[in-house]
N, CA, C and O atoms as CSV, one atom per row, in Angstrom:
chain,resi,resn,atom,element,x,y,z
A,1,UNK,N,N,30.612,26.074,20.539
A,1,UNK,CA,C,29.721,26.451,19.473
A,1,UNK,C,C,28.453,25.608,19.562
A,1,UNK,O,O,28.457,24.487,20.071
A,2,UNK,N,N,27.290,26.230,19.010
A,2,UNK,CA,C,26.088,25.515,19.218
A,2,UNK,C,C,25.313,25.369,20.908
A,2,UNK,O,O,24.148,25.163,21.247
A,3,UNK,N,N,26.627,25.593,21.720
A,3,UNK,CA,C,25.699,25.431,23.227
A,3,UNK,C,C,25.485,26.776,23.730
A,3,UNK,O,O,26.163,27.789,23.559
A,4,UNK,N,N,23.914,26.508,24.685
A,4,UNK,CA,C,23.988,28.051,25.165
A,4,UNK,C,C,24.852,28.794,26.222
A,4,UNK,O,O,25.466,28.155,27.076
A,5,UNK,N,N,24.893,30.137,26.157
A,5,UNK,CA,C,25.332,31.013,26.524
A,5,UNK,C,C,25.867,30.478,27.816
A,5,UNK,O,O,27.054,30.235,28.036
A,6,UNK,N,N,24.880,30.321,28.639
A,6,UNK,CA,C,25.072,30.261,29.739
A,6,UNK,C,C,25.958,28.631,30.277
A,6,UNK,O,O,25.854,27.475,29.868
A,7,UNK,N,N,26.805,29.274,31.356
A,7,UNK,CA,C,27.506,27.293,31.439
A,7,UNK,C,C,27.090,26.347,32.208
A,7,UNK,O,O,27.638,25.314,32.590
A,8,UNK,N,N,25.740,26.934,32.464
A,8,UNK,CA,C,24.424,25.685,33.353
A,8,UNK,C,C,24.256,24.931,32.307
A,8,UNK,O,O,24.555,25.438,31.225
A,9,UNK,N,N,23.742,23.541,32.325
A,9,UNK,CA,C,22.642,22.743,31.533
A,9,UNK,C,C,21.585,23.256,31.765
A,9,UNK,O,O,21.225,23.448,32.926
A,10,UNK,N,N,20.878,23.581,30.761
A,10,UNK,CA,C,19.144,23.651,30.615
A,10,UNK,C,C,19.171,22.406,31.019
A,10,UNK,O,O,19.794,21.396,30.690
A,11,UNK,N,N,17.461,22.980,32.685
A,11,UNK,CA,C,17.086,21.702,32.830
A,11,UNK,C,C,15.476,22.368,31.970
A,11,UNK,O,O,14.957,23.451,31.700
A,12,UNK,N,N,15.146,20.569,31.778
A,12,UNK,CA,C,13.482,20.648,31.540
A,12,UNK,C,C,12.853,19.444,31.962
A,12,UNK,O,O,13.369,18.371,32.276
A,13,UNK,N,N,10.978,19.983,31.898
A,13,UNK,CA,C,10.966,19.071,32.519
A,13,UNK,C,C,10.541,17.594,31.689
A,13,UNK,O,O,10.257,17.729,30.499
A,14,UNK,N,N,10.486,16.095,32.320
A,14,UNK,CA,C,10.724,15.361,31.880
A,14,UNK,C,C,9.774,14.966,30.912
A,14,UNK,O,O,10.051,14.279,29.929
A,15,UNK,N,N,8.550,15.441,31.216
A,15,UNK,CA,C,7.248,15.391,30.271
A,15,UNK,C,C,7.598,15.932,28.797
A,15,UNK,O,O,7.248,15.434,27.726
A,16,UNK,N,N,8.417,17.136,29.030
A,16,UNK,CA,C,8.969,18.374,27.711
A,16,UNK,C,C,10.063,17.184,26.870
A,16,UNK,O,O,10.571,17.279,25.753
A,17,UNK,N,N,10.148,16.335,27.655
A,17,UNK,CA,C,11.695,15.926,26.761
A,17,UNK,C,C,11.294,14.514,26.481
A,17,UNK,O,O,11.932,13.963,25.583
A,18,UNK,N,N,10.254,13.745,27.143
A,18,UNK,CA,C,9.546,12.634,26.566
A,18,UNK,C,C,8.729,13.234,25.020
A,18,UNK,O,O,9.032,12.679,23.964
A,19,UNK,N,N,8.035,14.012,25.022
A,19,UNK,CA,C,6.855,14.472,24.076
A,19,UNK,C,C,8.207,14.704,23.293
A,19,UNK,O,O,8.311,13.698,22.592
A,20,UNK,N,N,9.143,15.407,23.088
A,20,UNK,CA,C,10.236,15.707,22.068
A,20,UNK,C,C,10.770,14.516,21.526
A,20,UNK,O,O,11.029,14.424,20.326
A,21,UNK,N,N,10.974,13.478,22.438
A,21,UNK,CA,C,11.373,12.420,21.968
A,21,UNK,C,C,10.334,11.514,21.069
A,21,UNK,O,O,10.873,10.987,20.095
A,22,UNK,N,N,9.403,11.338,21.182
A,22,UNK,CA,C,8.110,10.811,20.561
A,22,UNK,C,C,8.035,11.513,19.646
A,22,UNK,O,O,7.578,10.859,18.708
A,23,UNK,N,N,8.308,12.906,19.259
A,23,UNK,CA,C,8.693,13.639,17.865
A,23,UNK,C,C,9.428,13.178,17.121
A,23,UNK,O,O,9.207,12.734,15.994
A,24,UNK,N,N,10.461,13.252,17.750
A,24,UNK,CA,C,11.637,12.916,16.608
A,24,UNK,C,C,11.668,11.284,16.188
A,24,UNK,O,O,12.137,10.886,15.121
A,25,UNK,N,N,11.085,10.417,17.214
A,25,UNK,CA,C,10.927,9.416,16.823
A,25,UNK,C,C,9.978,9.149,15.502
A,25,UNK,O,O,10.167,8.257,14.675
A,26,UNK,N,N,8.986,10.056,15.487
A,26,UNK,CA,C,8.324,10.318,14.369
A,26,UNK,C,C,8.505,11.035,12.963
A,26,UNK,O,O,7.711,11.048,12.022
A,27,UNK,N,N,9.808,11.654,13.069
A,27,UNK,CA,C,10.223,12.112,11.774
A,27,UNK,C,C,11.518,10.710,11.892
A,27,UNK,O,O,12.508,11.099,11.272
A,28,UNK,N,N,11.661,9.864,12.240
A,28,UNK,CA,C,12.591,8.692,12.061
A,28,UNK,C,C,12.711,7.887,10.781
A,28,UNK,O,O,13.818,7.532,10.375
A,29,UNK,N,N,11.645,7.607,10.170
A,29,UNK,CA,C,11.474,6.807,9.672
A,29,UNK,C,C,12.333,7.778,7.853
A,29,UNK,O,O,11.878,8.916,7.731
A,30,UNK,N,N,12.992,7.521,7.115
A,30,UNK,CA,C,13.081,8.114,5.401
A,30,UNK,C,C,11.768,8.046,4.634
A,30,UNK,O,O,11.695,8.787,3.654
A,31,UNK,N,N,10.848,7.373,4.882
A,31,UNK,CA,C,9.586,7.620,4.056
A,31,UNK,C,C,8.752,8.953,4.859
A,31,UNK,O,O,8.312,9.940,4.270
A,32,UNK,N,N,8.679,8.735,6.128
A,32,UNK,CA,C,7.908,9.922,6.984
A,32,UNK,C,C,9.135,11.301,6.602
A,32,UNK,O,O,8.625,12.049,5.767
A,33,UNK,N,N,10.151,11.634,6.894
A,33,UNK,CA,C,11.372,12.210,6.111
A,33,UNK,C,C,10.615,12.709,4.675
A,33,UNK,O,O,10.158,13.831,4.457
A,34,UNK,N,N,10.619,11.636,3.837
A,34,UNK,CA,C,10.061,12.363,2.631
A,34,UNK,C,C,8.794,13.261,2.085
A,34,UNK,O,O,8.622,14.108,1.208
A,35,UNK,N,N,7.950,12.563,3.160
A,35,UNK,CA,C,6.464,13.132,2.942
A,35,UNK,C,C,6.807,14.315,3.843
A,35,UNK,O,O,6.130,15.168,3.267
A,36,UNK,N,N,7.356,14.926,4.802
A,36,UNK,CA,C,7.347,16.119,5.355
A,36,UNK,C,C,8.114,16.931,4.156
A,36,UNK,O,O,7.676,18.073,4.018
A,37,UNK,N,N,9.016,16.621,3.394
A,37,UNK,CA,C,9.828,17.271,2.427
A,37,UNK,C,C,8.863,17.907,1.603
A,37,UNK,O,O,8.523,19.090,1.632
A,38,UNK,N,N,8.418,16.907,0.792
A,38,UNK,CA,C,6.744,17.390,0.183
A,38,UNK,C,C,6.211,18.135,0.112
A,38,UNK,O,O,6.046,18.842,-0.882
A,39,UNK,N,N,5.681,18.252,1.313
A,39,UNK,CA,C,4.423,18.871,2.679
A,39,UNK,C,C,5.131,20.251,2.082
A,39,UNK,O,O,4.769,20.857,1.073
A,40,UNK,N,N,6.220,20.586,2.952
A,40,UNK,CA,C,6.815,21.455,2.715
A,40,UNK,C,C,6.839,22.422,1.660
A,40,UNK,O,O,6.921,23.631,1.875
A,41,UNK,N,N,6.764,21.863,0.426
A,41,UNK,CA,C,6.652,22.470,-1.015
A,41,UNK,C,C,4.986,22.590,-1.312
A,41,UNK,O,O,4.532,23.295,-2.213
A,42,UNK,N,N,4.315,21.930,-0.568
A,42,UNK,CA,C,3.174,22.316,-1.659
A,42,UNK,C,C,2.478,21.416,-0.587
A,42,UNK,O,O,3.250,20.641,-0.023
A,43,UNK,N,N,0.440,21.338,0.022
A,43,UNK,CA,C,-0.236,20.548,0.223
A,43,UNK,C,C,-0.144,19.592,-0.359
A,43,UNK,O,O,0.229,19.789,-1.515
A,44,UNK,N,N,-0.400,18.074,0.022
A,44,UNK,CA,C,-0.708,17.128,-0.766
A,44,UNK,C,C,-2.098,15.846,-0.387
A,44,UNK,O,O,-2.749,15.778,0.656
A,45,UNK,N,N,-2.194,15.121,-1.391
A,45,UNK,CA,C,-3.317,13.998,-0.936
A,45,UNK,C,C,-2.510,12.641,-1.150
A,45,UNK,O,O,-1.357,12.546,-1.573
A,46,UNK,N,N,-3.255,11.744,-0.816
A,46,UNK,CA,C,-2.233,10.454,-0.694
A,46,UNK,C,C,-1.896,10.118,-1.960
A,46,UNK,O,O,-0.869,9.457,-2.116
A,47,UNK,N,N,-2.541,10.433,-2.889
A,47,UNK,CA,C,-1.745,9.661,-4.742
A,47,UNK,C,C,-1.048,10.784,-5.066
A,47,UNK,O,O,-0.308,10.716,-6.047
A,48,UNK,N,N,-1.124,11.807,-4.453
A,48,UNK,CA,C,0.391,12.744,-5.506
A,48,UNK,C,C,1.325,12.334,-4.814
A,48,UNK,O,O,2.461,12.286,-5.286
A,49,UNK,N,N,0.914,11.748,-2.888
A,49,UNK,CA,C,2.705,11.272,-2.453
A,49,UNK,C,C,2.634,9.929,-2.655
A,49,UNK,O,O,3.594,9.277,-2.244
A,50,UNK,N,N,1.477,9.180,-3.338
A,50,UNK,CA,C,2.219,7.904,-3.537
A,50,UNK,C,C,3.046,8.085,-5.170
A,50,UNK,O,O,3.776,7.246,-5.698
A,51,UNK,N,N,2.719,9.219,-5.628
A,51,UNK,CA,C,3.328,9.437,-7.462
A,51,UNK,C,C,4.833,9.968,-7.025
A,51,UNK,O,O,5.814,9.604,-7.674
A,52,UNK,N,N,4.941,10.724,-6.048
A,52,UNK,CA,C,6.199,11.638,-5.827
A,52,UNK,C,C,6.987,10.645,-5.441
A,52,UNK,O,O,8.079,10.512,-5.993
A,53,UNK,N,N,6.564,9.742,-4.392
A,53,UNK,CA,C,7.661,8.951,-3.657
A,53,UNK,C,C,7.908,7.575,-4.119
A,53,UNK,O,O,8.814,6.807,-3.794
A,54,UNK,N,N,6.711,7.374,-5.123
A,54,UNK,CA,C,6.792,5.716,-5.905
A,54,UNK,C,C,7.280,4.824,-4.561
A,54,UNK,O,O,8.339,4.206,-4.444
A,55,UNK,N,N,6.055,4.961,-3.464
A,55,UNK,CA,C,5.616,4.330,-2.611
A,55,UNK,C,C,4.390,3.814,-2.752
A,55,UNK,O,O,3.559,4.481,-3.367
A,56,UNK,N,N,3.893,2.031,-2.008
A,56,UNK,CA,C,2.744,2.096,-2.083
A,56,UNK,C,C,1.560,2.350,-1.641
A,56,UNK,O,O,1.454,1.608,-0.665
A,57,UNK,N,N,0.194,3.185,-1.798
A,57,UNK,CA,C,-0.566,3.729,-0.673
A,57,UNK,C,C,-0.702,3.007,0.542
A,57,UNK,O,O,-0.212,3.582,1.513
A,58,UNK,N,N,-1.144,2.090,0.722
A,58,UNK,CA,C,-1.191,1.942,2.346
A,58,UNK,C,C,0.079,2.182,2.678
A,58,UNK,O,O,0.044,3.003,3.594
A,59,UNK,N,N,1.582,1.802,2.327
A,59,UNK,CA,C,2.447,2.635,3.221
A,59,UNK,C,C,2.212,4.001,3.631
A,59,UNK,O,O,2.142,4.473,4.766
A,60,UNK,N,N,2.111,4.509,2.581
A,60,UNK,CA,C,2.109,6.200,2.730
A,60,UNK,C,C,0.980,6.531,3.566
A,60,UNK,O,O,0.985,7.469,4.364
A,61,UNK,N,N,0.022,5.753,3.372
A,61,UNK,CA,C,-1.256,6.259,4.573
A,61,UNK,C,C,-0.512,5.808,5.964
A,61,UNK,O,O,-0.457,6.652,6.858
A,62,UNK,N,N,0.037,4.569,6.174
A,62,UNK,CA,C,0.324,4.175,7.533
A,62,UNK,C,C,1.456,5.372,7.934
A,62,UNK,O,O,1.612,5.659,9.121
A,63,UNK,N,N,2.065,5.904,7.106
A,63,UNK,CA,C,3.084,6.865,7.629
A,63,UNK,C,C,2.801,8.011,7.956
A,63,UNK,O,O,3.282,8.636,8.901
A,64,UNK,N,N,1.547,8.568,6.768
A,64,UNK,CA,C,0.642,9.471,7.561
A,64,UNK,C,C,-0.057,9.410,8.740
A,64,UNK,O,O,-0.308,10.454,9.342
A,65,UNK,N,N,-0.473,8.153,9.237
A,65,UNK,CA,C,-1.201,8.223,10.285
A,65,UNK,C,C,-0.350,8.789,11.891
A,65,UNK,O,O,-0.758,9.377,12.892
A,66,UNK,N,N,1.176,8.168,11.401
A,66,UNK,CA,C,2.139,8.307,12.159
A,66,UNK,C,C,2.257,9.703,12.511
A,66,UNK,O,O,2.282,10.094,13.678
A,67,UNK,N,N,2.334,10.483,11.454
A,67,UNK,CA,C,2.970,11.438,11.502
A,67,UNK,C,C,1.756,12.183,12.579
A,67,UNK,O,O,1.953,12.560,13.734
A,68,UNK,N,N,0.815,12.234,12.004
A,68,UNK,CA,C,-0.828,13.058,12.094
A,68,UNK,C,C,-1.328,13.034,13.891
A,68,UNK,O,O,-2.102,13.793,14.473
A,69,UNK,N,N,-0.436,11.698,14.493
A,69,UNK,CA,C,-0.855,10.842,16.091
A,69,UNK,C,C,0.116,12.148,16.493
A,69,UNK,O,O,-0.270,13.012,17.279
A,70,UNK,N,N,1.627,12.176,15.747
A,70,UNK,CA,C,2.651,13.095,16.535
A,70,UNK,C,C,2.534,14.348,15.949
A,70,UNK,O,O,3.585,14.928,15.678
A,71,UNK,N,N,1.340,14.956,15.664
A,71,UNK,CA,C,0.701,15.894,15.559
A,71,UNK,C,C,1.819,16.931,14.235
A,71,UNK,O,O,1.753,18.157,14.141
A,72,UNK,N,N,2.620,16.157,13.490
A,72,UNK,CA,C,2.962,16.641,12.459
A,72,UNK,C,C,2.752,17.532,11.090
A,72,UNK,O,O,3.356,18.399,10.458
A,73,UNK,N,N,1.389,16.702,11.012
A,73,UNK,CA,C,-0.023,16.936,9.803
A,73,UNK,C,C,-0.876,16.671,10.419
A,73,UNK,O,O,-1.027,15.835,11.310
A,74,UNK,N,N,-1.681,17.582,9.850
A,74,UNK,CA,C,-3.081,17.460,9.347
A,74,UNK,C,C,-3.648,17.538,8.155
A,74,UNK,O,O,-3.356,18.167,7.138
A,75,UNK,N,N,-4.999,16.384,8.586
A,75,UNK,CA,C,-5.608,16.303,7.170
A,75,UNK,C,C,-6.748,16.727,7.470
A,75,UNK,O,O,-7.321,16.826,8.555
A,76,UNK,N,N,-7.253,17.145,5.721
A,76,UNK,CA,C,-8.511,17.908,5.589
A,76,UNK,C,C,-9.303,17.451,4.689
A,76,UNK,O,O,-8.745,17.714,3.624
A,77,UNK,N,N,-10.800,16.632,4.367
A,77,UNK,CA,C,-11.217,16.213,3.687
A,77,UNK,C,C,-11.615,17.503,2.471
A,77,UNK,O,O,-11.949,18.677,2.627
A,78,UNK,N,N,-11.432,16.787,1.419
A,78,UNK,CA,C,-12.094,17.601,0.090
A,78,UNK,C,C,-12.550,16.585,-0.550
A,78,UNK,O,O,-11.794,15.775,-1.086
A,79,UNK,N,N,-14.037,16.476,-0.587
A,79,UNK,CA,C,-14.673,15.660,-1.376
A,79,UNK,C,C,-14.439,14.382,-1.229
A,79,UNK,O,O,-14.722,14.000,-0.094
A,80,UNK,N,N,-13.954,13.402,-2.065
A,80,UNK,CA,C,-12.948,12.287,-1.668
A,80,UNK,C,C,-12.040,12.133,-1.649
A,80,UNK,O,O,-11.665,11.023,-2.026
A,81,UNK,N,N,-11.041,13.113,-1.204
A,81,UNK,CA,C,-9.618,12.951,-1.073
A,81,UNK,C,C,-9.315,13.701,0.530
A,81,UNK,O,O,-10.008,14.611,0.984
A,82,UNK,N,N,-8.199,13.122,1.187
A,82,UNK,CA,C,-8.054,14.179,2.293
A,82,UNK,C,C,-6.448,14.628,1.906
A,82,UNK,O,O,-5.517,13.880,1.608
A,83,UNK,N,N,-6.458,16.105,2.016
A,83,UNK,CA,C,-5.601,16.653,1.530
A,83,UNK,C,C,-4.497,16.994,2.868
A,83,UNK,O,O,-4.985,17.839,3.617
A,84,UNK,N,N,-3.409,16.607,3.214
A,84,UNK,CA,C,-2.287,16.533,4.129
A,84,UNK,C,C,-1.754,18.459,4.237
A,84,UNK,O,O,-1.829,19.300,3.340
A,85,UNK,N,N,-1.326,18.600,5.439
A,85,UNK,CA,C,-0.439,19.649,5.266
A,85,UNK,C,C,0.371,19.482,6.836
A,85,UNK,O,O,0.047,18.827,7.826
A,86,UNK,N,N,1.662,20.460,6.548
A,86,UNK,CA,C,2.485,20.421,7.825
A,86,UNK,C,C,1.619,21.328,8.773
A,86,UNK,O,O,0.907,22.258,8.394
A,87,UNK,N,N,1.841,20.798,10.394
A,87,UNK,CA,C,1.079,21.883,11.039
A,87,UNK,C,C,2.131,23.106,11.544
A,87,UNK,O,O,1.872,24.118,12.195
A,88,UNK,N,N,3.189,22.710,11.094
A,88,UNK,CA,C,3.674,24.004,10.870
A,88,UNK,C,C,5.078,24.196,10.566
A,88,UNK,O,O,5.460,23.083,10.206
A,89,UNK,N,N,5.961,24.926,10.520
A,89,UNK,CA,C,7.283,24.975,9.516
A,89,UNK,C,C,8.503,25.095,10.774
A,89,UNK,O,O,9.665,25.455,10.587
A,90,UNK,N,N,8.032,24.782,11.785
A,90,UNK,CA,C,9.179,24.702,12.434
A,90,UNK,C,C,9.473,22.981,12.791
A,90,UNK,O,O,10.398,22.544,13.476
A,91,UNK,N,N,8.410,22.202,12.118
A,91,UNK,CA,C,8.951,20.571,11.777
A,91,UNK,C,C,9.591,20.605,10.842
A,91,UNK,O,O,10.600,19.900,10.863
A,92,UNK,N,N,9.309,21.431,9.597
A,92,UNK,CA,C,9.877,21.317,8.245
A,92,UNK,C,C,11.282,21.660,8.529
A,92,UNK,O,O,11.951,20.867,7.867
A,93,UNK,N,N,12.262,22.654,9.357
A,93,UNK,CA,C,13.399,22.963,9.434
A,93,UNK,C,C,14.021,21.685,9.978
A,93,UNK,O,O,15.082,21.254,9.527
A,94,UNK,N,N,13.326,21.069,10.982
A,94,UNK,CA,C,14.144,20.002,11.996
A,94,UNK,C,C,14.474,19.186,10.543
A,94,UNK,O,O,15.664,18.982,10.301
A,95,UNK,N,N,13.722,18.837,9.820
A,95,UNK,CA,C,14.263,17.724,8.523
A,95,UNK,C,C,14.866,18.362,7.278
A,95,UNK,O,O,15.550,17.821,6.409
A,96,UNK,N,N,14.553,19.356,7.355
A,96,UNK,CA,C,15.306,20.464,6.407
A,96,UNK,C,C,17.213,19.978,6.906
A,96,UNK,O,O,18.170,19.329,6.483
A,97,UNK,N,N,16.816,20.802,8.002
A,97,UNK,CA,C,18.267,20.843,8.924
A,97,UNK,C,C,19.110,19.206,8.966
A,97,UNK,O,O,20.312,19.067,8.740
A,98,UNK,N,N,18.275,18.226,9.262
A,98,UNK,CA,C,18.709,16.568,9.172
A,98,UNK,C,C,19.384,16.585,8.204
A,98,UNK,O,O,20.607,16.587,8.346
A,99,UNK,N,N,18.716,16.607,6.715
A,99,UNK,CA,C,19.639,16.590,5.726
A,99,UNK,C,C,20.419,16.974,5.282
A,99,UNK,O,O,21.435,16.397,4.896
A,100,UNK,N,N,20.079,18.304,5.209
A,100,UNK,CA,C,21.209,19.455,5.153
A,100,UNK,C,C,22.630,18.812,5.855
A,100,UNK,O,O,23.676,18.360,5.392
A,101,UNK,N,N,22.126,19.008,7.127
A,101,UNK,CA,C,23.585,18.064,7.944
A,101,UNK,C,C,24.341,16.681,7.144
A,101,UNK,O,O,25.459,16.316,6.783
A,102,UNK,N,N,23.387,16.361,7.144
A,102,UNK,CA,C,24.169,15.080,6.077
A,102,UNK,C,C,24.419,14.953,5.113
A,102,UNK,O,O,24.945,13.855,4.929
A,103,UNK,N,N,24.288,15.807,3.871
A,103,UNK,CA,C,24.770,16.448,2.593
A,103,UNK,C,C,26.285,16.825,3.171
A,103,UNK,O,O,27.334,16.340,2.746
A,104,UNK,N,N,26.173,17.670,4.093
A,104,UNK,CA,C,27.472,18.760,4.539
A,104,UNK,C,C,28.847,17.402,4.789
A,104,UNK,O,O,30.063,17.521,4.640
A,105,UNK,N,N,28.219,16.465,5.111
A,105,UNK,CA,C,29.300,15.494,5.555
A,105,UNK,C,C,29.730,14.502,4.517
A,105,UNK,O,O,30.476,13.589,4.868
A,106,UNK,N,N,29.238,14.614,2.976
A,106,UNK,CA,C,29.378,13.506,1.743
A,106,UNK,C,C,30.050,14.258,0.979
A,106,UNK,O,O,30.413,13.851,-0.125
């Protein structure tokens, strides 16, 4: 269950599975975890996720920056705020799915 079809290993190549790894290393962290949760529900700017997560801003910016390098989010200036969003919803499942998994096991 869960493996593919076929009874080869998928190969790939090593570049594909470094860059994947530098992903997931980037949803690693439970604060980066939370701000994709967020993301997920609604755009945000750094004081609604420092209000949501009762984190303090420079964390939450340093975690954004994290995320934003492993091309997670993007931000968009409005006026004086830059407003965060996922770059797209197939990160949101990988942490969707994380937890989910670990709910299933408590």
């Amino acid at each position: 269950m869960g493996r593919p079809a076929s009874s080869e290993p998928a190969v790939m190549p090593p570049g594909v599975l470094a860059d994947a790894g530098e992903l997931l290393r980037a949803l690693a962290a439970p604060v980066r975890i939370a701000i994709v949760l967020q993301l997920r529900e609604a755009d945000r700017c750094v004081h609604e996720l420092v209000d949501e997560l009762d984190v303090a801003q420079p964390l939450i910016s340093q975690h954004l920056r994290v995320l934003k390098t492993a091309g997670v989010v993007q931000g968009e200036r409005r006026g004086r705020e830059v407003v965060y969003r996922l770059v797209d919803d197939h990160l949101a499942h990988i942490v969707v799915d994380a937890v989910a998994h670990v709910q299933e096991g408590k």
